[in-house]
N, C-alpha and C positions, 0 to 999 in steps of 0.2 A: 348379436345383441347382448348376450351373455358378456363378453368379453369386455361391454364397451360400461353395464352396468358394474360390473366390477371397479372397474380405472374410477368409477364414477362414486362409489362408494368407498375406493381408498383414499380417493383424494378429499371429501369430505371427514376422514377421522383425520387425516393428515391436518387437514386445514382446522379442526377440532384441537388437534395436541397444540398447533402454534400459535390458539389464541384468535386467529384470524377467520373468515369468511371462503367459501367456498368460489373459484371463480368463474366466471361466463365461462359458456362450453368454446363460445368461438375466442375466447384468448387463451386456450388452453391449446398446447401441439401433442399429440398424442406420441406421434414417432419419441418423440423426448421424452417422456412421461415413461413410456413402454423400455426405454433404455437406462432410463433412471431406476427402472424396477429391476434389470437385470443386474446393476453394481448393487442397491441392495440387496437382492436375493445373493449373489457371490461372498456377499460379505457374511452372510447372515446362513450358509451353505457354501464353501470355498469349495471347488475340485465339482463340476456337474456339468453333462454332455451336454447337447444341443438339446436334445431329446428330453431332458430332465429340465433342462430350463424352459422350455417351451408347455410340457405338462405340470410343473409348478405353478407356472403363471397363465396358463391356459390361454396362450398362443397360438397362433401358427406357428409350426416347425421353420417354414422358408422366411416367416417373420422374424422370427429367433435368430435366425443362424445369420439373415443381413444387419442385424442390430448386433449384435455380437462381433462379428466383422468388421464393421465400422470401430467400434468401440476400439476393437486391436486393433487396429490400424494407427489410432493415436494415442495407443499406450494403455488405455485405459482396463483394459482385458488384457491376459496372457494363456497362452496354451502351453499344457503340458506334451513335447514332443512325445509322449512315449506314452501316457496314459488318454491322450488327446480330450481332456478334460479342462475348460475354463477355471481363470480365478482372477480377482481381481489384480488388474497390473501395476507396475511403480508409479506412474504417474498420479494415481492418487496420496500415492504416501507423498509425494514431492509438494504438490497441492496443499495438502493437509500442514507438512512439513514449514510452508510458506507462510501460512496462516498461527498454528501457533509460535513460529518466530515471530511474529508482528505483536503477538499476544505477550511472547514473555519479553520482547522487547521493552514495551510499553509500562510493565511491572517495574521494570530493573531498573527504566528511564525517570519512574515516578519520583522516587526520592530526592536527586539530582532538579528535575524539574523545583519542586516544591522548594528547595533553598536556594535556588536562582533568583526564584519568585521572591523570595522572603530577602534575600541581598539588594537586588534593583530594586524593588517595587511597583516593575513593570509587568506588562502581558508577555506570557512563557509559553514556545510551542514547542512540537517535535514532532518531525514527518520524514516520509520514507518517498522512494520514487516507484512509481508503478508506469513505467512506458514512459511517452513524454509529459507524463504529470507529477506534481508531486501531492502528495495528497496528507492531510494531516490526522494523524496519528493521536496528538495529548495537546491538551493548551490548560496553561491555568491563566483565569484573566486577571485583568488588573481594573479596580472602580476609575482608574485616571485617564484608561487609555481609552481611542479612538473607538467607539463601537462598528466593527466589520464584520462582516458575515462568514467568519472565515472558522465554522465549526468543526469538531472532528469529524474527519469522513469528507471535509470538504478538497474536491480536486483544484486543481490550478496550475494554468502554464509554468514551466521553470524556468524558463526566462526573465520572468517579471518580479521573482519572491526570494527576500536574501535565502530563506530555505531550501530553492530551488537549486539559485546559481552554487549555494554551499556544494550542494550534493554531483551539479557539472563540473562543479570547477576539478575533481577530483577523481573525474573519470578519465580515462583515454580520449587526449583530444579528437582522434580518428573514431571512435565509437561517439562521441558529441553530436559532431558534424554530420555522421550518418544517419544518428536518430533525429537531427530536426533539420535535414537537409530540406524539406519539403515544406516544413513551418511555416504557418501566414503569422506573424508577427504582430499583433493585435494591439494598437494604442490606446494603454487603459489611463496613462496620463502622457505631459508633456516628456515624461524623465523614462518610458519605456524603452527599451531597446526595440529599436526599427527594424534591424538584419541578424542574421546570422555574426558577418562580421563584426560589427559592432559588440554584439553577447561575447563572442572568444577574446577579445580583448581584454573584456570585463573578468571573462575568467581565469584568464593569463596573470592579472592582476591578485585577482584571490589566491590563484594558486602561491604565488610567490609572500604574501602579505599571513595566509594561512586563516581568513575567515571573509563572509562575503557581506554586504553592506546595501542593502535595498533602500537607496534615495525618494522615494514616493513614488516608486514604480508602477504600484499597483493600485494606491491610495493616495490620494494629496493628501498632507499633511501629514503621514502617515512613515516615519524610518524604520528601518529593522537592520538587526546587524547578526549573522547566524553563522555557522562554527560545522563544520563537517564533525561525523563518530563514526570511524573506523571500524570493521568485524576483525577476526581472530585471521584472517585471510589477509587482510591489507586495504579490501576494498572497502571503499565508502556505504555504509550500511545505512545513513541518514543522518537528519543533520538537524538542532536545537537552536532556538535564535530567542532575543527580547526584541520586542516591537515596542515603539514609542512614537507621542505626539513628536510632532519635527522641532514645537514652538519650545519644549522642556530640554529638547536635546542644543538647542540652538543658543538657550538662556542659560548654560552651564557647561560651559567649554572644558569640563572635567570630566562631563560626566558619559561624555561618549567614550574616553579610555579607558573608565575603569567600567562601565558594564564591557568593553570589548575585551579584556580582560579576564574579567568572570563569566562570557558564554567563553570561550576559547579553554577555561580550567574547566567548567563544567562539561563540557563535551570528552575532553581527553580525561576525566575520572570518569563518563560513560563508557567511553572505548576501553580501559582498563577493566573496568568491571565487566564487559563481552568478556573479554578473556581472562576472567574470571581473578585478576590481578590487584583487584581493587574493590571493597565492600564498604559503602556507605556505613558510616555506626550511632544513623538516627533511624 
């Protein structure tokens, strides 16, 4: 009872510091909770037995030591062979590591974004891929374009979004086909891709042309035309597009070369600037 009041009154300052509400007992998992305390206490006390971790946090010893266990098992904890003393493992720095890249990505991509924005006059985004999604990272809007729901933080097939196919067209065909060998194929308009096949084609195209072109795939009415950016490594780190009504692109037979143009410049002064090559001087 002791042990279960405790969880129960850290979680309430926890949920205190973040601003938010305390949650039902039955959506809460204690096993997790109980192993979340143990990476914080490691972090916050690196190098502590079994024994020490279990009387910190006023555990069970065989509690301890299976939560622990687990933990190392997938990285998360590490043992000293010699002092046989826990401490937090690299997977969290990799984790961590993940996250602030996405952060200062998004910093660096700011400026570039913003005089895109101020060139076209269109809606500016930039996303990264996370599994088979690609998910958006920055947008700046535009008062002229199509209202989509398409906020940051927002996921989406990559298949269907010039942002996506940017970011496949640029991977290893053989790594493509693997991650969406399974794909159900979702018709969000007439102009989606149906298959697999059909997507590789498409990306075969990009690859060779060097940026990718969303015909109302995802949106009637609705083009996008987006530009892979490269990391310091070679691979495709995410990718920047302008999105426009179909009717403005369709009424100005110039004006889809010269934004294809300017995301294609904008993108490779993003990838200069990962490697540190190139600095914005607004």
């Amino acid at each position: 009872m002791k042990e279960q009041s405790n969880t129960h009154i850290k979680l309430a300052r926890q949920a205190e510091r973040a601003g938010g509400t305390l949650p039902k007992r039955e959506y809460v998992v204690k096993s997790v909770l109980k192993a979340l305390d143990i990476l914080e206490l490691l972090d916050e006390e690196p190098g502590l037995t079994i024994t020490e971790i279990a009387r910190r946090l006023e555990m069970e010893k065989s509690t301890a030591y299976r939560l622990v266990n687990s933990l190392r098992l997938r990285g998360y904890v590490r043992q000293d062979k010699e002092t046989r003393k826990y401490f937090n493992g690299f997977r969290l720095f990799e984790m961590g590591s993940n996250v602030v890249k996405d952060i200062e990505l998004k910093k660096l991509a700011l400026p570039f974004l913003q005089e895109l924005s101020q060139r076209t006059g269109e809606a500016v985004n930039l996303a990264i891929r996370d599994g088979k999604d690609v998910v958006y990272l920055d947008k700046i809007e535009s008062g002229a374009t199509i209202k989509v729901d398409l906020h940051v933080g927002k996921r989406m097939p990559m298949y269907c979004t010039g942002l996506g196919k940017a970011l496949l067209a640029f991977m290893p065909a053989e790594e493509v086909e693997a991650l969406l060998s399974g794909e159900v194929f979702k018709s969000f308009t007439p102009n989606t891709h149906k298959d697999l096949p059909s997507l590789m084609r498409d990306l075969e195209r990009i690859r060779q042309r060097g940026y990718a072109f969303d015909d109302e795939e995802y949106v009637k009415d609705l083009v996008c035309i987006a530009a892979p950016v490269f990391g310091t490594g070679g691979d495709v780190v995410a990718a920047l597009s302008v999105a426009l009504p179909k009717y403005r692109y369709e009424s100005d037979p110039g004006k889809y070369e010269k934004i294809k143009d300017q995301v294609i410049e904008a993108a490779q002064r993003l990838d200069e600037a990962l490697k540190g090559l190139y600095r914005p001087a607004f």
